[in-house]
MARDREN-232777 format. One record per residue (C-alpha): residue in one letter; z, y, x; residue number from 0. Coordinates in Angstrom, 3 decimals. Example, Ala and Ser with C-alpha at 12.3 -4.5 7.8 and 13.67 -1.06 7.14 Angstrom:
BEGIN
{aa: A; up: 7.800; north: -4.500; east: 12.300; i: 0}
{aa: S; up: 7.140; north: -1.060; east: 13.670; i: 1}
//
This chain:
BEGIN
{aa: X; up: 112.297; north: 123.874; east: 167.720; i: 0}
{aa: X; up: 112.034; north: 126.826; east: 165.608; i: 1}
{aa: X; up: 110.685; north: 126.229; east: 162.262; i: 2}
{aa: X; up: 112.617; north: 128.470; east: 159.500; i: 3}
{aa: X; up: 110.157; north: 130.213; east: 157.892; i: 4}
{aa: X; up: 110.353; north: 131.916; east: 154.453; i: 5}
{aa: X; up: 107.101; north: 133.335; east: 153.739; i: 6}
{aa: X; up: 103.759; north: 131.321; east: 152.630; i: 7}
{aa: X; up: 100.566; north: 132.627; east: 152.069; i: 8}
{aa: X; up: 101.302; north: 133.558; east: 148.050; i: 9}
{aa: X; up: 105.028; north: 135.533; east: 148.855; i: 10}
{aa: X; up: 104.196; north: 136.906; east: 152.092; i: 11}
{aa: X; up: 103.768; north: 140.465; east: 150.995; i: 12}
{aa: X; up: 106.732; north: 140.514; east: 148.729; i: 13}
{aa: X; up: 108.856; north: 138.782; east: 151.234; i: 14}
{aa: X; up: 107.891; north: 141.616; east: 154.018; i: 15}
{aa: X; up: 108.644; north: 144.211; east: 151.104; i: 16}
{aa: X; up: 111.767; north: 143.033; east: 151.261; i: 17}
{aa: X; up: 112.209; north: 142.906; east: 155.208; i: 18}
{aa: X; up: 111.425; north: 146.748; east: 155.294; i: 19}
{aa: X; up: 114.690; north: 147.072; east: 153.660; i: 20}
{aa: X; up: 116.781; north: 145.194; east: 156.304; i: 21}
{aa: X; up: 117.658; north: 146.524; east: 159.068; i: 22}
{aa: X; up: 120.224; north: 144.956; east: 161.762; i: 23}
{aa: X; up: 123.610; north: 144.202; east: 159.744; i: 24}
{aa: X; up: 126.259; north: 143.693; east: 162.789; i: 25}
{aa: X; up: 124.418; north: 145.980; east: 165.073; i: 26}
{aa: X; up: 124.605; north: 148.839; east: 162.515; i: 27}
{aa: X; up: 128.214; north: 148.087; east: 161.694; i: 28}
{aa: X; up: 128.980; north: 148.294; east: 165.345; i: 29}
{aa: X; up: 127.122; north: 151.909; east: 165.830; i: 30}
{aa: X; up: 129.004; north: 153.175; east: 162.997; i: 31}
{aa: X; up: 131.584; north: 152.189; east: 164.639; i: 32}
{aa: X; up: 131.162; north: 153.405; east: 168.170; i: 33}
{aa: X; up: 129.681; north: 156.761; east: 166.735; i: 34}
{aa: X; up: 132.491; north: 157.759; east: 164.536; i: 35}
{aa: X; up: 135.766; north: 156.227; east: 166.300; i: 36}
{aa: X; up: 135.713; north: 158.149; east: 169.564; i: 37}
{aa: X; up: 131.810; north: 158.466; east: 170.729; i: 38}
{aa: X; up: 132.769; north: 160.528; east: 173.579; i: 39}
{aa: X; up: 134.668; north: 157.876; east: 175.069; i: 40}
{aa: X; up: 132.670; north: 154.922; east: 173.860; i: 41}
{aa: X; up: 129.208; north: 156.159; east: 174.696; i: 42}
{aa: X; up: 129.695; north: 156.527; east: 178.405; i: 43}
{aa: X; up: 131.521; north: 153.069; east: 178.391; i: 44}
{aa: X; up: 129.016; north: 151.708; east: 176.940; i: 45}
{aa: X; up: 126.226; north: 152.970; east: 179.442; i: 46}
{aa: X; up: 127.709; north: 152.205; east: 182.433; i: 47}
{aa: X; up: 128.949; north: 148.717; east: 181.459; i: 48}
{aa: X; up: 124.587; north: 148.187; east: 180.815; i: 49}
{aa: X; up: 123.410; north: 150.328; east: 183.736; i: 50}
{aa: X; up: 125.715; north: 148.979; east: 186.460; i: 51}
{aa: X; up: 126.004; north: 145.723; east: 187.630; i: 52}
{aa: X; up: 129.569; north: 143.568; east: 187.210; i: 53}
{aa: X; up: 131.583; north: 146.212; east: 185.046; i: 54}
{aa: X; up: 133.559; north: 144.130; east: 182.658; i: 55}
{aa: X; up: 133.176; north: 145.582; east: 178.708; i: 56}
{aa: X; up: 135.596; north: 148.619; east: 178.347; i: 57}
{aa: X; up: 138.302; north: 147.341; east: 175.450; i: 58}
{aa: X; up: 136.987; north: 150.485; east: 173.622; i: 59}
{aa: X; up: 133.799; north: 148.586; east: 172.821; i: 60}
{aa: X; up: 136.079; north: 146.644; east: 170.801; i: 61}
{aa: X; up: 134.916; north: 142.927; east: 172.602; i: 62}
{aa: X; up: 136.211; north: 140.974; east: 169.272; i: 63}
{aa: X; up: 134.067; north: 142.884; east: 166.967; i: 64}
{aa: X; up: 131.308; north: 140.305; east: 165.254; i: 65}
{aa: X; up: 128.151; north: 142.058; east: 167.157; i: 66}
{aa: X; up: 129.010; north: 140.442; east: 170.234; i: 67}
{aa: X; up: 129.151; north: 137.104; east: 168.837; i: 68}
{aa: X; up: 125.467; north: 137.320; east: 168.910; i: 69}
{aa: X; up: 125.653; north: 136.723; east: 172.440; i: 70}
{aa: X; up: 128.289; north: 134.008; east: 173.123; i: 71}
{aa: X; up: 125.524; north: 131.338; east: 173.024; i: 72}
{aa: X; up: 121.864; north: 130.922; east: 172.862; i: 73}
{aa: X; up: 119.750; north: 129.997; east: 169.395; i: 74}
{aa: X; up: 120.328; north: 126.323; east: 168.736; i: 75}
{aa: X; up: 116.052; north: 125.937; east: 168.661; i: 76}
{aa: X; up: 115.513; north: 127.419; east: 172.250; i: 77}
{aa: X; up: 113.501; north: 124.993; east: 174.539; i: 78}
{aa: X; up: 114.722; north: 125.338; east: 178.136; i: 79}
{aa: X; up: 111.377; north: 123.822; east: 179.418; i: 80}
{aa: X; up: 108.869; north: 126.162; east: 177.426; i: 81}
{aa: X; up: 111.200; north: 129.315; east: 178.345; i: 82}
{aa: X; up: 110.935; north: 128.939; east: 182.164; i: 83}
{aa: X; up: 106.901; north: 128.302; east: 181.014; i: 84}
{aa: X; up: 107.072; north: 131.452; east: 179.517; i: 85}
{aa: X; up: 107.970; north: 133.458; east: 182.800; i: 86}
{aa: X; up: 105.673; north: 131.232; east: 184.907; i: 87}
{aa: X; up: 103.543; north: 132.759; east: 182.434; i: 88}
{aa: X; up: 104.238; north: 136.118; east: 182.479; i: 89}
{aa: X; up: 104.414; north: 136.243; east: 186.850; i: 90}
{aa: X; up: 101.011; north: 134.592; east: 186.777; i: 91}
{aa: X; up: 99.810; north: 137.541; east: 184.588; i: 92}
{aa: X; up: 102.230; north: 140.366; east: 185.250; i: 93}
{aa: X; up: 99.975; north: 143.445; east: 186.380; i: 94}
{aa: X; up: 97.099; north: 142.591; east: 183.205; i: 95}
{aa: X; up: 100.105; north: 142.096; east: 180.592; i: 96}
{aa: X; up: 101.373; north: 145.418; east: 181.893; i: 97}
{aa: X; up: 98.066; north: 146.865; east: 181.642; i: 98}
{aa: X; up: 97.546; north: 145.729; east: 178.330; i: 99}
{aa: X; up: 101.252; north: 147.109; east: 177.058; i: 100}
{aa: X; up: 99.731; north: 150.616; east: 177.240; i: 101}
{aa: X; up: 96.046; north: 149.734; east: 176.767; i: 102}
{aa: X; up: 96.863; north: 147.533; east: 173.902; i: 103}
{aa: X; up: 100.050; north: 146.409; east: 172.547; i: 104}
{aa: X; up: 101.853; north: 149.673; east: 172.325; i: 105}
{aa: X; up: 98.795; north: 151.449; east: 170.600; i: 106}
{aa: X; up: 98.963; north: 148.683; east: 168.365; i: 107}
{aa: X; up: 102.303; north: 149.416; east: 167.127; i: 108}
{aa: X; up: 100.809; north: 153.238; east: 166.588; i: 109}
{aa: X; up: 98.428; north: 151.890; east: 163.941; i: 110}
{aa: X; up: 101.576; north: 151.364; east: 161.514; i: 111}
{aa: X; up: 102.054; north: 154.380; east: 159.703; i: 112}
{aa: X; up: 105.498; north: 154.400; east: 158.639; i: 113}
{aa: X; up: 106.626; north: 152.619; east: 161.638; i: 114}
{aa: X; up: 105.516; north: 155.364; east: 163.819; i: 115}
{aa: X; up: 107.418; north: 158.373; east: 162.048; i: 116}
{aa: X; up: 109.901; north: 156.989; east: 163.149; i: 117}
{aa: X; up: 108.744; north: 156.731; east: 166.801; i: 118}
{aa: X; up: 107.544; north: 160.310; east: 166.224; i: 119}
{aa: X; up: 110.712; north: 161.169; east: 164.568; i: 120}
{aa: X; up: 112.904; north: 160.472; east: 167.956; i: 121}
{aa: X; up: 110.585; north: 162.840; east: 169.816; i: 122}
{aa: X; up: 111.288; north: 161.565; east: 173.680; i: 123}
{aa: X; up: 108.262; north: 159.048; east: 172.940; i: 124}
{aa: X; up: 105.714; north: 162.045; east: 171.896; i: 125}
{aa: X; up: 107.416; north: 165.051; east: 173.941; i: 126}
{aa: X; up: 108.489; north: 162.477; east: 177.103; i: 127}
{aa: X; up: 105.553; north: 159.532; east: 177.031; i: 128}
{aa: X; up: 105.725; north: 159.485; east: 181.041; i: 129}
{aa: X; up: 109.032; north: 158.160; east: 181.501; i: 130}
{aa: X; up: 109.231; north: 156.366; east: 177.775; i: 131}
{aa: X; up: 106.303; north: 154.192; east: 179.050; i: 132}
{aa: X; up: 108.036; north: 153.443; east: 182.477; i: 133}
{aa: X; up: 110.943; north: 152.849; east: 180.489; i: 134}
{aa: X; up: 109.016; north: 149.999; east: 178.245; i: 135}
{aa: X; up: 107.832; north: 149.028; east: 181.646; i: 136}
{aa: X; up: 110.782; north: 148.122; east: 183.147; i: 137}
{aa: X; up: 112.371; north: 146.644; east: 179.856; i: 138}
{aa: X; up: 109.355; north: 143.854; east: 179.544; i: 139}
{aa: X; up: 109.908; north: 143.146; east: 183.654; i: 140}
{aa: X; up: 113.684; north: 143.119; east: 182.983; i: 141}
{aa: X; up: 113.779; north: 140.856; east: 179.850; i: 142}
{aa: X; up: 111.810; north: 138.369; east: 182.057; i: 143}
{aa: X; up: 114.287; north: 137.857; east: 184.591; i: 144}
{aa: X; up: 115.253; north: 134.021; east: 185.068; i: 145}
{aa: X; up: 119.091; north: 134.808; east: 184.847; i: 146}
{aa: X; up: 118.811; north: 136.815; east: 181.539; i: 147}
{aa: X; up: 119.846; north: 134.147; east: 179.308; i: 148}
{aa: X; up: 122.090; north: 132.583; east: 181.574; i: 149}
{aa: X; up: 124.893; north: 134.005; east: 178.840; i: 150}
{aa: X; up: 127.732; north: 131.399; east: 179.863; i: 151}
{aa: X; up: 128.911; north: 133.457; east: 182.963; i: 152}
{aa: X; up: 131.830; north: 135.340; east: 182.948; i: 153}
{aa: X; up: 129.391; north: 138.573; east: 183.011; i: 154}
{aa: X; up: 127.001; north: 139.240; east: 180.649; i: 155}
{aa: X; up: 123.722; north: 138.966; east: 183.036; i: 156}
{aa: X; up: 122.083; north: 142.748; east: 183.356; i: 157}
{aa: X; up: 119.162; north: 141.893; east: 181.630; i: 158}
{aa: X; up: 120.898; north: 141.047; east: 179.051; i: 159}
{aa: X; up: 122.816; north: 144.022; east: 178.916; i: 160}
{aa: X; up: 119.403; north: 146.187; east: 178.742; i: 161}
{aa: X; up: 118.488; north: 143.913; east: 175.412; i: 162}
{aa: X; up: 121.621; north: 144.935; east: 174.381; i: 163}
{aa: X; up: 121.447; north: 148.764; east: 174.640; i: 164}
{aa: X; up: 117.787; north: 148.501; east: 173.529; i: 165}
{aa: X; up: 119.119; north: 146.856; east: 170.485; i: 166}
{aa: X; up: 121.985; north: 149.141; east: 169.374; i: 167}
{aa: X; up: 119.692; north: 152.262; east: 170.947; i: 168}
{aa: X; up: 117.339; north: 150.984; east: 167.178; i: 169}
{aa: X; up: 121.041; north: 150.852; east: 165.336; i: 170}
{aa: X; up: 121.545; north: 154.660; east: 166.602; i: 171}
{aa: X; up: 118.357; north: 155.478; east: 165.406; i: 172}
{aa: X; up: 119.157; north: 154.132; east: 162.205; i: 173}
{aa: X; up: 122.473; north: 155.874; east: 161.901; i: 174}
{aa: X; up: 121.136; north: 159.019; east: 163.108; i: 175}
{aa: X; up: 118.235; north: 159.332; east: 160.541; i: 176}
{aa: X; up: 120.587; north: 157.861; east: 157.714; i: 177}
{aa: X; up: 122.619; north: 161.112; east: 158.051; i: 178}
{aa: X; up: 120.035; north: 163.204; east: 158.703; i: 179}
{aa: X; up: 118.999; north: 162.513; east: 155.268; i: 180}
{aa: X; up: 115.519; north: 163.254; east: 154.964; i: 181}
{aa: X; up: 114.070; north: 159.672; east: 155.468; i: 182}
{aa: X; up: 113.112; north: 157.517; east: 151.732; i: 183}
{aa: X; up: 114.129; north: 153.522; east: 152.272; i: 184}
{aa: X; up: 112.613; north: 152.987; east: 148.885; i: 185}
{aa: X; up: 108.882; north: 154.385; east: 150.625; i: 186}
{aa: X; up: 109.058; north: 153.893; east: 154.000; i: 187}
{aa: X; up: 111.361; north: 151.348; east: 154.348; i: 188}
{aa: X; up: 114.892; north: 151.676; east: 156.372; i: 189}
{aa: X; up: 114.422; north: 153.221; east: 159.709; i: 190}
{aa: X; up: 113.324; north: 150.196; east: 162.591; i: 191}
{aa: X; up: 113.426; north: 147.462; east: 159.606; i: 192}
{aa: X; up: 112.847; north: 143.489; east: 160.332; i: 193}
{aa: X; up: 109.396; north: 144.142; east: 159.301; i: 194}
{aa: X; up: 108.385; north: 146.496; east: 161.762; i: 195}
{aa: X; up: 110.733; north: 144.833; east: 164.810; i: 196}
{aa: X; up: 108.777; north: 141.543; east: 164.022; i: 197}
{aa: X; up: 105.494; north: 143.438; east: 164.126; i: 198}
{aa: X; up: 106.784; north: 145.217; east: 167.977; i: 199}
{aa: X; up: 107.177; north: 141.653; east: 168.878; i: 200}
{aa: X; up: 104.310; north: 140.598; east: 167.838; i: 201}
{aa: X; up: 102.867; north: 143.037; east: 169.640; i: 202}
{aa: X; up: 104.544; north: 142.387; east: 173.236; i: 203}
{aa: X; up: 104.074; north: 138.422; east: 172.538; i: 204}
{aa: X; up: 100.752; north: 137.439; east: 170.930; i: 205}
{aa: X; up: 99.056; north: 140.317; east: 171.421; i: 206}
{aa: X; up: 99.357; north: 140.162; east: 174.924; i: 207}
{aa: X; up: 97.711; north: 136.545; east: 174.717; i: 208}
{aa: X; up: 94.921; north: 137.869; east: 172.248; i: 209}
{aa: X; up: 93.966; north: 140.852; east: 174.899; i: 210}
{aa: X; up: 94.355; north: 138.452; east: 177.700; i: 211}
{aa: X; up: 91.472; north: 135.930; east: 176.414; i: 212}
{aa: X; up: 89.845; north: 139.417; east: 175.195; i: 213}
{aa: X; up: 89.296; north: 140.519; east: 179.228; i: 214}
{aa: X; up: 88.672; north: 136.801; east: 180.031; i: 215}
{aa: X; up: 91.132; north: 134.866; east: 180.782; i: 216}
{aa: X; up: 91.249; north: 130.740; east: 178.900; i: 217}
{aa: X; up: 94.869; north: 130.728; east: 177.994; i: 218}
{aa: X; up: 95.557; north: 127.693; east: 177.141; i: 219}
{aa: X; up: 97.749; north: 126.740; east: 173.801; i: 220}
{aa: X; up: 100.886; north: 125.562; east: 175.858; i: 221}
{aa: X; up: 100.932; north: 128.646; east: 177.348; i: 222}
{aa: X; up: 100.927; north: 130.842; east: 174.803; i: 223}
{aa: X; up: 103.386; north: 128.900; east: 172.720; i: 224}
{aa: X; up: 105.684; north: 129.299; east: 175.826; i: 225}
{aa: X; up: 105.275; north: 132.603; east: 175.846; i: 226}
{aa: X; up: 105.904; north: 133.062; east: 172.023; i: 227}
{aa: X; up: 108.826; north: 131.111; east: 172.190; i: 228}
{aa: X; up: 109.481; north: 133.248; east: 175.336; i: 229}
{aa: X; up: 109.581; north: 136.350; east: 173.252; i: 230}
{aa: X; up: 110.969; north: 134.378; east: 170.157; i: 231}
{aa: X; up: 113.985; north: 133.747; east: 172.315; i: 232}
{aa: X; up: 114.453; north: 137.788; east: 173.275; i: 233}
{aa: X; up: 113.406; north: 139.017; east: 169.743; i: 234}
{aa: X; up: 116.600; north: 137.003; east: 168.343; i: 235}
{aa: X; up: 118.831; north: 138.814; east: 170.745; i: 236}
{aa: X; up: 117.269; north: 141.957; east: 169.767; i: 237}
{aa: X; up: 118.588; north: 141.718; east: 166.400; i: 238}
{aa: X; up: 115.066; north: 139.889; east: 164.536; i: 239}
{aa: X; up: 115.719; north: 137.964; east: 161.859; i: 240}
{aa: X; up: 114.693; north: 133.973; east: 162.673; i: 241}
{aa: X; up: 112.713; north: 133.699; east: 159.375; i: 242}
{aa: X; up: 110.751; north: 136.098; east: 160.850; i: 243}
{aa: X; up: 110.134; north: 134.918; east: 164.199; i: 244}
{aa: X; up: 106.965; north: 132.276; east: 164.819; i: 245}
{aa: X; up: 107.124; north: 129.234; east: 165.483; i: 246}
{aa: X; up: 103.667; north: 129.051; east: 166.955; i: 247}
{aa: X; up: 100.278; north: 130.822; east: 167.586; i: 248}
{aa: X; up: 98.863; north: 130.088; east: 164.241; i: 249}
{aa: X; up: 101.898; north: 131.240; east: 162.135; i: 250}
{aa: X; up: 102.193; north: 134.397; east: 164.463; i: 251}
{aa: X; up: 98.676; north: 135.004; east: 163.752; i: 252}
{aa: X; up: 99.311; north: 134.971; east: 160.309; i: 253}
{aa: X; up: 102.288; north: 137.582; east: 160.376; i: 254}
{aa: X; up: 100.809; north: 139.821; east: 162.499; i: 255}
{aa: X; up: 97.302; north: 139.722; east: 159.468; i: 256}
{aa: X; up: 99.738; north: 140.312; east: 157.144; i: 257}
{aa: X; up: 101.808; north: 143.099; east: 159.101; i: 258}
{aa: X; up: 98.783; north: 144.806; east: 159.470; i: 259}
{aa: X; up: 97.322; north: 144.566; east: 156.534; i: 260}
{aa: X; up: 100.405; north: 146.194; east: 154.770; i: 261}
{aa: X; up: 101.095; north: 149.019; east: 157.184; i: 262}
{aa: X; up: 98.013; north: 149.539; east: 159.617; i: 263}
{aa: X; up: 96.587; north: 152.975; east: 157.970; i: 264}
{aa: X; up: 96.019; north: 156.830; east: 159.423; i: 265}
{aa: X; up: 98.875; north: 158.532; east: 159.972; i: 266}
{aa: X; up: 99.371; north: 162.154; east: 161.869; i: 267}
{aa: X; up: 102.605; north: 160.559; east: 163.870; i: 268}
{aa: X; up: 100.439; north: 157.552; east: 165.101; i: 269}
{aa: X; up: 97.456; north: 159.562; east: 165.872; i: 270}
{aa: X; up: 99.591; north: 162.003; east: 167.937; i: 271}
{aa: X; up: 101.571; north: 158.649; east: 169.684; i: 272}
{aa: X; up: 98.271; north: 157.543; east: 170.680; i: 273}
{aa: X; up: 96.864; north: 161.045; east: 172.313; i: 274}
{aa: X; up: 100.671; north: 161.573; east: 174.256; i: 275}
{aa: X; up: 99.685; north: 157.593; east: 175.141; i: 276}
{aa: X; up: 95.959; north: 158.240; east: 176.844; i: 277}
{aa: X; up: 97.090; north: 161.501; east: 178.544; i: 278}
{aa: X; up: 99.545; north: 159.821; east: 180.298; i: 279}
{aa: X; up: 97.805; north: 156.696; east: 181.249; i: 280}
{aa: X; up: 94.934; north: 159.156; east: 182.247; i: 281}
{aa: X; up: 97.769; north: 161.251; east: 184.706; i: 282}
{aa: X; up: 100.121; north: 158.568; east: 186.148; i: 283}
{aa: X; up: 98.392; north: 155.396; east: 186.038; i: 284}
{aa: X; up: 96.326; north: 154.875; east: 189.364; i: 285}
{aa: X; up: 95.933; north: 151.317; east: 189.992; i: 286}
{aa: X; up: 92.171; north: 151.588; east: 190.057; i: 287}
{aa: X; up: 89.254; north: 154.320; east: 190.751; i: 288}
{aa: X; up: 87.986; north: 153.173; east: 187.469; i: 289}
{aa: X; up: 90.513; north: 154.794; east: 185.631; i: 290}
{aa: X; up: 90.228; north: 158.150; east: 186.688; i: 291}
{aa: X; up: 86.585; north: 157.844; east: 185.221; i: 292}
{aa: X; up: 86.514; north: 160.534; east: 182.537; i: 293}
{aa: X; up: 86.760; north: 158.415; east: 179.002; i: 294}
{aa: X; up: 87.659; north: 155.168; east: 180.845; i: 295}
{aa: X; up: 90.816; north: 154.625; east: 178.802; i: 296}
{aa: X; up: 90.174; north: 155.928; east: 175.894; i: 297}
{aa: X; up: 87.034; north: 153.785; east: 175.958; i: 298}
{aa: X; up: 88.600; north: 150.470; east: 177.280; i: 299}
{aa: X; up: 91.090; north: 151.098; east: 174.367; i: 300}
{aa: X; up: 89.110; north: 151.181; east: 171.681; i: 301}
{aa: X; up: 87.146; north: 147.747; east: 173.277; i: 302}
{aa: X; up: 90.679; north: 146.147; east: 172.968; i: 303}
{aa: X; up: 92.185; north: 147.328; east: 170.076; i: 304}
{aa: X; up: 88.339; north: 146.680; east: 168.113; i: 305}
{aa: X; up: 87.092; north: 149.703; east: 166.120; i: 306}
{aa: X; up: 88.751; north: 149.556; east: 162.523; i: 307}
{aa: X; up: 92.069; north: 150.679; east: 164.644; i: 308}
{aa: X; up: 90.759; north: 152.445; east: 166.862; i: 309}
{aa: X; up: 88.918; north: 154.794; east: 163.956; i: 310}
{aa: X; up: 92.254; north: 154.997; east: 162.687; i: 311}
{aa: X; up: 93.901; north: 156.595; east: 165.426; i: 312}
{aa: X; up: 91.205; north: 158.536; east: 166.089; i: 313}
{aa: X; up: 90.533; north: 157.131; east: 169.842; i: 314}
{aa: X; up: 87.432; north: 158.990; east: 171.033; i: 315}
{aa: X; up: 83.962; north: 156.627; east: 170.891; i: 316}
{aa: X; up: 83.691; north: 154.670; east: 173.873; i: 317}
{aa: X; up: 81.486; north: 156.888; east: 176.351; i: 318}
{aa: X; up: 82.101; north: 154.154; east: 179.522; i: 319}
{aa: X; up: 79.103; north: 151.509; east: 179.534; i: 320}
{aa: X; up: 80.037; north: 148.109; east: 178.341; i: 321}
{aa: X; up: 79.306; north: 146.626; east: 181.891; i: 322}
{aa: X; up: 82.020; north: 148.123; east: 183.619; i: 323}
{aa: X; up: 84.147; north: 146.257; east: 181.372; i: 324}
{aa: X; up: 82.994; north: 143.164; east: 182.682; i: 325}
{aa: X; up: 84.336; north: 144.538; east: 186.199; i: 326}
{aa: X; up: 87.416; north: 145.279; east: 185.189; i: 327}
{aa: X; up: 87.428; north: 141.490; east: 183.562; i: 328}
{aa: X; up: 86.529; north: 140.213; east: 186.789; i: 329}
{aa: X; up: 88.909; north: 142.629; east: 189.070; i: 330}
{aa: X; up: 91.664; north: 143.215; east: 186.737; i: 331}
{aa: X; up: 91.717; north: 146.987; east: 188.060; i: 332}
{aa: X; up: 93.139; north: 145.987; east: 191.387; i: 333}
{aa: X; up: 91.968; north: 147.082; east: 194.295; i: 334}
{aa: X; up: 92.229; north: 144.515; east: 197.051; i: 335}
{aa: X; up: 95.256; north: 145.331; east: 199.221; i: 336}
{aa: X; up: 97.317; north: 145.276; east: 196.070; i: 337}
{aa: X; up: 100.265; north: 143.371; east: 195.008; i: 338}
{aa: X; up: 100.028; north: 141.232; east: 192.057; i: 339}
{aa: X; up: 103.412; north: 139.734; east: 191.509; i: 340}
{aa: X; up: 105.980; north: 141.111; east: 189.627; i: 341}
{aa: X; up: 108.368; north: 142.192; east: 192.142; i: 342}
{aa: X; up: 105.718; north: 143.977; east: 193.502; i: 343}
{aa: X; up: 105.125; north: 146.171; east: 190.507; i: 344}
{aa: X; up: 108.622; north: 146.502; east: 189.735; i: 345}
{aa: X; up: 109.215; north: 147.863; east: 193.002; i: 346}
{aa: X; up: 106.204; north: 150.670; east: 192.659; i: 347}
{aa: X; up: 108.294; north: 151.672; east: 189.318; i: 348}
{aa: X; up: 111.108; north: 152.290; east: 190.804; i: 349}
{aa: X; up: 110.416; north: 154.170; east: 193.569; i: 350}
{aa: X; up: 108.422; north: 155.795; east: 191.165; i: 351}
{aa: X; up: 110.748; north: 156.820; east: 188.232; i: 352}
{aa: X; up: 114.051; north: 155.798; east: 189.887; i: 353}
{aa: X; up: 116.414; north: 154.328; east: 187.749; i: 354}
{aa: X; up: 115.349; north: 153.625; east: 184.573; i: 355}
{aa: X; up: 117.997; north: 152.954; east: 181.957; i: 356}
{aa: X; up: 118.252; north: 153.353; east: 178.195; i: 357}
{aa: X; up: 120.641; north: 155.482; east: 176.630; i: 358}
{aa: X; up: 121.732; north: 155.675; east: 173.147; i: 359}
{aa: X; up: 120.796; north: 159.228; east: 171.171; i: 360}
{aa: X; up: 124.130; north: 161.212; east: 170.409; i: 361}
{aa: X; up: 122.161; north: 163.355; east: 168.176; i: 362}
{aa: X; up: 118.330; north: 163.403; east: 166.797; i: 363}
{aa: X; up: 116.320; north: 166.559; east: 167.259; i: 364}
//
């Protein structure tokens, strides 16, 4: 069972202070690597060895170097039986939690100012939010995938693979804003730091429970420890530190007060995250009638995320009366002949977006 933790109630704000200097040790070491030994080789390696099913890892990716230890075995405190509860989970609930990742949890991560420079900084997110939200999409579907730990085969399972990119995609960031150097560690804190990858887990993990019982669902406790431990699980193979990963509802609750109380505050990146967010929900999302309804999303929005952040990113006042969100609670936003598995909606993606892959940046604008 997980239970390192290294923050109480009196450090917790000096200990994050000190987080937002971290940032991912061998993944960074291995950019640098890849970036200045021969990225023109190494870089197109290292996509199709994630985007394509069965290629072995090119010797170029150097396969002894100490990042890939990482993923040579799974954290000694993962629970086989509460990780397959966390995907029973997540099936059950597939097309709300996906709902709620652009409704909610991504929004969310919006509402921490220096966080989202940095998502502002990268541009594709603001200038591309279409295909940056399918691509979110189809990394939560992905990382739930029953074979995605299954790390003892000779080939690194796919969905593993996309963790993998999506991890060293943060390192490039990193590097690339490092050398750019107009970004101040000593204000903001170094570029996708353990503070602000523990609050993005946060985010896809217990926020997800929080907005389910929000729109009415009783999730019970086993459940969302599951799916915690779930997203503990993927969060470790995404580089987060253990000491800051939860080891249940109650100490996630309290990271995510203190996250937010330390970096939830106006900001012109976040507010313009959140308007790229709504226009495309508004344009591309079309599970329901209901949210074509002129100030449906913003509105619903603002009824999840609760005012204080909602004022704060500047999401319009609801204008949708409060009873159609007591539809939505009972229909979910799905009309009747629709799917609800996740296959299902992973199928609608992709024949949506096509293939949907991450790719590191060569360069930032």
């Amino acid at each position: 069972m997980l239970t390192i933790q290294r923050f109480t109630r009196s450090n917790i704000n000096e200990w994050l202070t000190a987080m937002r200097q971290q940032g991912d040790a061998p993944a960074d070491a291995f950019i640098s690597l890849l970036l200045e030994d021969s990225p023109r080789q190494a870089l197109p390696a290292l996509h199709q060895w994630a985007s394509e099913k069965n290629t072995p890892l090119p010797l170029m990716l150097y396969p002894e170097h100490p990042f890939w230890l990482h993923y040579q075995q799974m954290p000694d405190w993962a629970n086989d039986r509460q990780l397959q509860t966390g995907r029973t989970f997540f099936r059950r609930y597939a097309e709300d939690i996906m709902l709620l990742l652009g409704l909610l949890s991504l929004p969310y991560c919006y509402a921490a100012a220096d966080g989202a420079k940095v998502l502002h900084r990268t541009r594709r997110i603001a200038e591309d939010t279409r295909r940056r939200l399918a691509e979110t999409a189809q990394f939560v579907f992905t990382v739930h995938n029953d074979d995605i730990f299954n790390i003892a085969q000779t080939q690194m399972p796919q969905a593993m693979r996309t963790v993998v990119t999506v991890r060293l995609m943060h390192a490039a960031v990193r590097y690339h804003i490092r050398r750019l150097g107009k970004w101040n560690n000593e204000q903001l804190g170094v570029p996708v730091n353990q503070e602000d990858m523990a609050g993005t887990n946060l985010a896809f993990s217990f926020i997800i429970i929080q907005g389910l019982r929000k729109i009415g669902y009783a999730i019970a406790h086993e459940q969302a420890a599951a799916f915690i431990h779930l997203w503990n699980v993927i969060g470790h193979f995404l580089g987060v530190q253990e000491q800051l990963l939860p080891a249940d509802e109650r100490v996630a609750a309290h990271l995510d007060r203190a996250i937010a109380q330390r970096q939830f505050r106006p900001s012109p990146e976040g507010k313009a995250l959140t308007r790229a967010l709504i226009n495309s929900i508004e344009e591309n999302v079309t599970v329901s009638p209901l949210m074509q309804m002129k100030g449906f999303v913003p509105s619903y929005m603002r009824f999840l995320l609760g005012d204080p952040i909602a004022d704060l990113l500047e999401i319009s006042a609801a204008s949708v009366p409060a009873s159609l969100f007591s539809i939505y609670r009972l229909k979910n936003l799905r009309p009747a002949s629709a799917g609800n598995t996740a296959t299902d909606l992973q199928g609608i993606l992709q024949r949506t977006y096509g293939k949907l892959t991450y790719w590191l940046p060569e360069r930032l604008p």
